[in-house]
C-alpha positions as CSV (number, residue, x, y, z in Angstrom):
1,X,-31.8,-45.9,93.4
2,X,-29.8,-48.3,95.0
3,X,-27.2,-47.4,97.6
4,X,-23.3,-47.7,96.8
5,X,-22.1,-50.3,98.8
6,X,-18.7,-51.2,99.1
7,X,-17.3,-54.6,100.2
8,X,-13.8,-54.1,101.8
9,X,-11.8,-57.5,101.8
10,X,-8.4,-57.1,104.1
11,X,-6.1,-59.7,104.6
12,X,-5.2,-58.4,108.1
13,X,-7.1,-58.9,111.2
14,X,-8.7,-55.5,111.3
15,X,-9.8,-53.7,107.9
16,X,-7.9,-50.5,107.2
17,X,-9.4,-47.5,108.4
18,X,-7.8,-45.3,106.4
19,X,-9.4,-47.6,103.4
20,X,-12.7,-47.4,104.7
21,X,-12.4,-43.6,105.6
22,X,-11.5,-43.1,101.5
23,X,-14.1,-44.7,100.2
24,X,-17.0,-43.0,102.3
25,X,-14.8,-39.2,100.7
26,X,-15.0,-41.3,97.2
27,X,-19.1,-41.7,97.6
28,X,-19.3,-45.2,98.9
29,X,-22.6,-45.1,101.3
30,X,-22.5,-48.6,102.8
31,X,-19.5,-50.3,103.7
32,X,-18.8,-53.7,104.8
33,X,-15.9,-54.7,106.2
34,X,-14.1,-58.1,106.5
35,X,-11.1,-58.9,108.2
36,X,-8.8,-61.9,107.8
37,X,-9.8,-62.5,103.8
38,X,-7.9,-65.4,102.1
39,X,-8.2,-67.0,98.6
40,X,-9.9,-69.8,100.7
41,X,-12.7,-68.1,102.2
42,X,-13.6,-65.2,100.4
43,X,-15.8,-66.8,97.6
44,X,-18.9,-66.6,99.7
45,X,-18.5,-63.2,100.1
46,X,-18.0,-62.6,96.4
47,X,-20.9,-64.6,95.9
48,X,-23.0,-62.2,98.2
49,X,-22.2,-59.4,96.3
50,X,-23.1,-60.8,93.0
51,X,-26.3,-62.4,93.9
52,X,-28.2,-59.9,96.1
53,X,-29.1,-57.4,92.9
54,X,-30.1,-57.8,89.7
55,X,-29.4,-55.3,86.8
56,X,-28.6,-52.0,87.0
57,X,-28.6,-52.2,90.6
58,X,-25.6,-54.8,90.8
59,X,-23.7,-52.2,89.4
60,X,-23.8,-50.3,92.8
61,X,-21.5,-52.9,94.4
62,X,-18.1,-53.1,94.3
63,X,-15.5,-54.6,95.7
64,X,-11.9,-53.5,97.1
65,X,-8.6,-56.0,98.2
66,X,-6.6,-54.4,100.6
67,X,-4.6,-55.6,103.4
68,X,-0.7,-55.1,104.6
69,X,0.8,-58.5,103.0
70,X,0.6,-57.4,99.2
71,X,1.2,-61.1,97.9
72,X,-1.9,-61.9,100.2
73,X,-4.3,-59.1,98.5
74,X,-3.3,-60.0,94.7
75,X,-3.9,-64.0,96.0
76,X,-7.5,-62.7,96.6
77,X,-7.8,-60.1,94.0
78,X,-7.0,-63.1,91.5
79,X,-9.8,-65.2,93.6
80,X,-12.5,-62.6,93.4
81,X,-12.0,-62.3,89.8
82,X,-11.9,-65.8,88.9
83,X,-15.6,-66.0,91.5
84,X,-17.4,-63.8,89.1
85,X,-18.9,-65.5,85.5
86,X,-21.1,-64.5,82.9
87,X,-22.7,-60.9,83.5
88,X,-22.8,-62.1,87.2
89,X,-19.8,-59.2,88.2
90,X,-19.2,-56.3,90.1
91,X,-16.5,-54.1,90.1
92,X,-13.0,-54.7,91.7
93,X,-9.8,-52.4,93.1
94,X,-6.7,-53.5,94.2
95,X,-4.6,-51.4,96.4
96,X,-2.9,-53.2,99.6
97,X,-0.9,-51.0,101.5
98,X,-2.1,-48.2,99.2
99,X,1.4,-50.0,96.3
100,X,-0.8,-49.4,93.3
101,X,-2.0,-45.7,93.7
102,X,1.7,-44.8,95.3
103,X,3.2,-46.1,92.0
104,X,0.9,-44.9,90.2
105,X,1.0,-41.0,91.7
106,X,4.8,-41.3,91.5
107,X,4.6,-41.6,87.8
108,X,1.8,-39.0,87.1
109,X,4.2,-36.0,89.2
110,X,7.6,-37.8,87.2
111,X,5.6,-37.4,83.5
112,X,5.2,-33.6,84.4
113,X,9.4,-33.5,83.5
114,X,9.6,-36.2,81.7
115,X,8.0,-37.1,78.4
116,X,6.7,-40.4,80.0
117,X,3.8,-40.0,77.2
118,X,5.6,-40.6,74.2
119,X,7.0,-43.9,73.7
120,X,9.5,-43.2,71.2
121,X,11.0,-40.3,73.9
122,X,10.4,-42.4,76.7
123,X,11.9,-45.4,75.5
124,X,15.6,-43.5,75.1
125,X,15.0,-42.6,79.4
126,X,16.8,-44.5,82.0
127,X,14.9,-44.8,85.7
128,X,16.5,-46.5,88.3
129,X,13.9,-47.5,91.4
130,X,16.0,-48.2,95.1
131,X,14.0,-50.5,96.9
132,X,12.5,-52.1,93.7
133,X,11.5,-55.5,95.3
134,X,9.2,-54.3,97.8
135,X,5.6,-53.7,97.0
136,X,5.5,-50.1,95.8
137,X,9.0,-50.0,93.8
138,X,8.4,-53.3,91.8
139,X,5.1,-51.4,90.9
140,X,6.9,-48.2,89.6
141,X,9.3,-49.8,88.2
142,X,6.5,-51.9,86.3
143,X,4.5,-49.2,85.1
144,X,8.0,-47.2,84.2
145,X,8.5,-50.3,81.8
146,X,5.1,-50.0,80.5
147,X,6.3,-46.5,79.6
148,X,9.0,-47.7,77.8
149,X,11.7,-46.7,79.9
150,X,14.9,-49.1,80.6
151,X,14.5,-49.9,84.2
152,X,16.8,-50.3,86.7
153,X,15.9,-52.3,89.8
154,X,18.2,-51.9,92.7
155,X,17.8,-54.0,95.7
156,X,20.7,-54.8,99.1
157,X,20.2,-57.8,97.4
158,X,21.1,-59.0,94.3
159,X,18.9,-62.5,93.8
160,X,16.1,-60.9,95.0
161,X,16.3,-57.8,92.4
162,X,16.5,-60.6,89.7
163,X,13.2,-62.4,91.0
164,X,12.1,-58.9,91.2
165,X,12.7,-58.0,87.2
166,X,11.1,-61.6,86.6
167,X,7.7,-61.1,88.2
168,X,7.6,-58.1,86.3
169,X,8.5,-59.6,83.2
170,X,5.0,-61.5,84.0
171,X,3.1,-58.3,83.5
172,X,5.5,-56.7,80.9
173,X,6.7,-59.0,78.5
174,X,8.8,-56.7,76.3
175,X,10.2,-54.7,79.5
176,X,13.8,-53.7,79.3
177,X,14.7,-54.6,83.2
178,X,18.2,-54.6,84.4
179,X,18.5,-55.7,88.3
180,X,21.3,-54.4,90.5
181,X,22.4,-54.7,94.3
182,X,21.9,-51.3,96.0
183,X,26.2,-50.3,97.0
184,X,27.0,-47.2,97.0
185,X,30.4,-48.5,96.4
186,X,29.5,-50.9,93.6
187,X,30.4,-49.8,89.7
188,X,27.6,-51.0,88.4
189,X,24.8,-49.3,90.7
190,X,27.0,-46.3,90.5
191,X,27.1,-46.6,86.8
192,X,23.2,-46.7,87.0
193,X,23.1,-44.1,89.1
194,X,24.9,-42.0,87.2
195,X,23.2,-42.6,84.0
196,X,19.7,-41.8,85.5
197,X,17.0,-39.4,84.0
198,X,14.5,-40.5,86.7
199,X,15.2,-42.1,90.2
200,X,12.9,-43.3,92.5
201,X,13.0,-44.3,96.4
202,X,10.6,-46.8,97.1
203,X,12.1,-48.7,100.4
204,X,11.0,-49.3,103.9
205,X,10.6,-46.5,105.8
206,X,12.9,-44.8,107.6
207,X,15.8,-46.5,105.9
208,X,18.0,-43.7,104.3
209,X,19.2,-45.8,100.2
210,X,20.9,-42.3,99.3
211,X,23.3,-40.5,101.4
212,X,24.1,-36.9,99.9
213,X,27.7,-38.1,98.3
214,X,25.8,-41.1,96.3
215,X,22.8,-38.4,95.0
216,X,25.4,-36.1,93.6
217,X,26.5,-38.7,91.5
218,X,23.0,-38.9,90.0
219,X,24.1,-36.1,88.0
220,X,21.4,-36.5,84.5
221,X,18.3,-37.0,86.7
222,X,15.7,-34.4,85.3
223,X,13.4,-35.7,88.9
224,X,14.2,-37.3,92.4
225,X,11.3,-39.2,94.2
226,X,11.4,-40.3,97.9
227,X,8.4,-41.8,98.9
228,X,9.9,-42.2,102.3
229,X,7.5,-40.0,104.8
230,X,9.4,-41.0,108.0
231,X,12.8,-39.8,109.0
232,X,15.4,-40.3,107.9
233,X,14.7,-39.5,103.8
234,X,15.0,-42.2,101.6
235,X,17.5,-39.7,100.1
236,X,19.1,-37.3,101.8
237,X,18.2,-33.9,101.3
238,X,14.4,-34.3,100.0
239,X,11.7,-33.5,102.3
240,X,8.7,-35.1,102.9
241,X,6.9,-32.1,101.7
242,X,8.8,-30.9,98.8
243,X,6.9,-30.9,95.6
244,X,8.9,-30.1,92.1
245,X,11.2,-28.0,94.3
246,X,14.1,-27.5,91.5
247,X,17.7,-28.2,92.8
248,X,20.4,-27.8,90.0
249,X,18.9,-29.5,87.0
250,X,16.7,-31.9,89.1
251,X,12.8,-31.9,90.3
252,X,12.5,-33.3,93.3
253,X,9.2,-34.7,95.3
254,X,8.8,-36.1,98.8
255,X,6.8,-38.5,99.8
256,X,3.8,-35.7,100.8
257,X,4.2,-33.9,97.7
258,X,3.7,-37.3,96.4
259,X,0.6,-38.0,98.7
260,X,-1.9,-35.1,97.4
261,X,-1.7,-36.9,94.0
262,X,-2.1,-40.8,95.3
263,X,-4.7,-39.6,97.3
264,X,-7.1,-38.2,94.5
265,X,-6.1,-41.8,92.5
266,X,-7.4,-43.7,95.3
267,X,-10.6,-41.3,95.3
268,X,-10.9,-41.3,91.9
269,X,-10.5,-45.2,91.8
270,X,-13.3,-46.0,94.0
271,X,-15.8,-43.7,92.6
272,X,-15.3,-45.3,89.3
273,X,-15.9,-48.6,90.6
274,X,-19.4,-47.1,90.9
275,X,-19.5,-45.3,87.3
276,X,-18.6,-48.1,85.9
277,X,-19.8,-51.8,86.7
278,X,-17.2,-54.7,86.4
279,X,-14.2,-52.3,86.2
280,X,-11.3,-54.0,87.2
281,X,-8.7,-51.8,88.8
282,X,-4.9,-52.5,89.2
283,X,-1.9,-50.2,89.3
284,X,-2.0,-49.5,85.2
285,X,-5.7,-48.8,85.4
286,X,-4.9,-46.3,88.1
287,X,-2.1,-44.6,86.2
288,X,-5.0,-44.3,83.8
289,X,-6.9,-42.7,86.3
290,X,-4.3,-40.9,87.5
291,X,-3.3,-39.2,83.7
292,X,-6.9,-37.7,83.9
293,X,-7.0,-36.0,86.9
């Protein structure tokens, strides 16, 4: 039988460790790892994966994009899909900076409050993701519109929210998307806020986006997320480790409580790269993933 080999494409320098160390705990046996990938150069590697086995056996190749710059990966996940043709394919995952199984692991712990599930429940929820233009918030917030929740997409800056709620228009065409500079002291964040069943903290670390004064106005919020692991909390009063603690009415989840769960999606996605040949794996595919554990 064939090994499992694993080609891992980074757009940095150096390949991720922490990438490489996953896939060997998800089954991978070989790995090879390329640094410095672009949508210029990485066609011959594709084409070394595709063309070195023949049937069942090209099924034991895969492929994963990774890499810091997140515009950079998706430039060459789009590339390595548009390389493969006919039954010539292997399968692909998408992760960079581990944004797709973050977002996705924040949804699967929010959907054990909230009836994420059910469309016609869902779709009469409010979420409102801070930090929603950087790479893991735009994807929560896309895969809460895939939900059917109204989204709100809070930023420090306004434009950029918008361009924000666009690109994910791209993905969701029928998203309800509403974008919104992150002020405390601004009516309609605050409104937003306050109006909240789900709220989400998805900025750069070590950058506090709720102070304890602005989360006690998030009075309807069934759960809290911080994905923030570095001090200070992306909102104040969460710990990295909590995990549903309950405070008041709310659920609340830190970005560790939030790791166990991303960490099994990321497993999870890489083995089934192997089970099954010419999967292609973005965030929704990994909230499928995710649903199943």
């Amino acid at each position: 039988m064939a090994r499992r080999i694993l080609i891992q494409l980074d757009c940095d320098p150096q390949p991720s460790t922490f990438d490489a160390v996953v896939a060997v705990d998800a089954g991978a046996e070989v790995i090879l790892r390329h640094g410095g990938v672009t949508p210029d150069n990485v066609a011959p590697l594709v084409h070394g994966a595709m063309f070195t086995r023949g049937g069942a056996e090209l099924g034991a190749t895969a492929i994963f994009v990774g890499g810091s710059d997140v515009a950079a990966a998706e430039a060459v996940f789009t590339r390595v899909k548009a390389t493969f043709f006919g039954p010539l394919r292997v399968g692909v995952m998408l992760d960079p900076a581990g944004s797709n199984s973050t977002a996705a692991a924040a949804v699967v712990v929010a959907a054990r409050h909230l009836p994420l599930a059910d469309a016609s429940a869902a779709g009469g929820m409010q979420a409102l993701v801070l930090g929603g233009t950087g790479p893991v918030g735009q994807r929560v917030a896309r895969l809460l519109a895939r939900s059917g929740l109204a989204v709100g997409l809070a930023s420090r800056s306004h434009d950029r929210a918008v361009e924000a709620c666009d690109r994910i228009r791209g993905h969701v065409t029928d998203a309800r998307l509403e974008p919104f500079e992150m002020n405390p002291r601004s009516g309609p964040f605050s409104a937003a806020l306050e109006r909240a069943d789900l709220v989400v903290a998805a900025g750069a670390a070590g950058v506090m986006l709720l102070d304890g004064e602005a989360r006690s106005r998030a009075r309807t919020a069934r759960v809290l997320i911080d994905l923030n692991a570095v001090p200070p909390p992306g909102i104040e009063g969460i710990a990295a480790s909590d995990k549903g603690r309950v405070v008041g009415e709310a659920a609340v989840y830190g970005a560790i409580g939030v790791g166990g769960t991303k960490m099994r999606i990321h497993r999870a996605a890489v083995a089934s790269l192997f089970e099954q040949p010419a999967a292609v794996l973005d965030a929704e595919e990994m909230l499928a993933l995710g649903k199943r554990l």
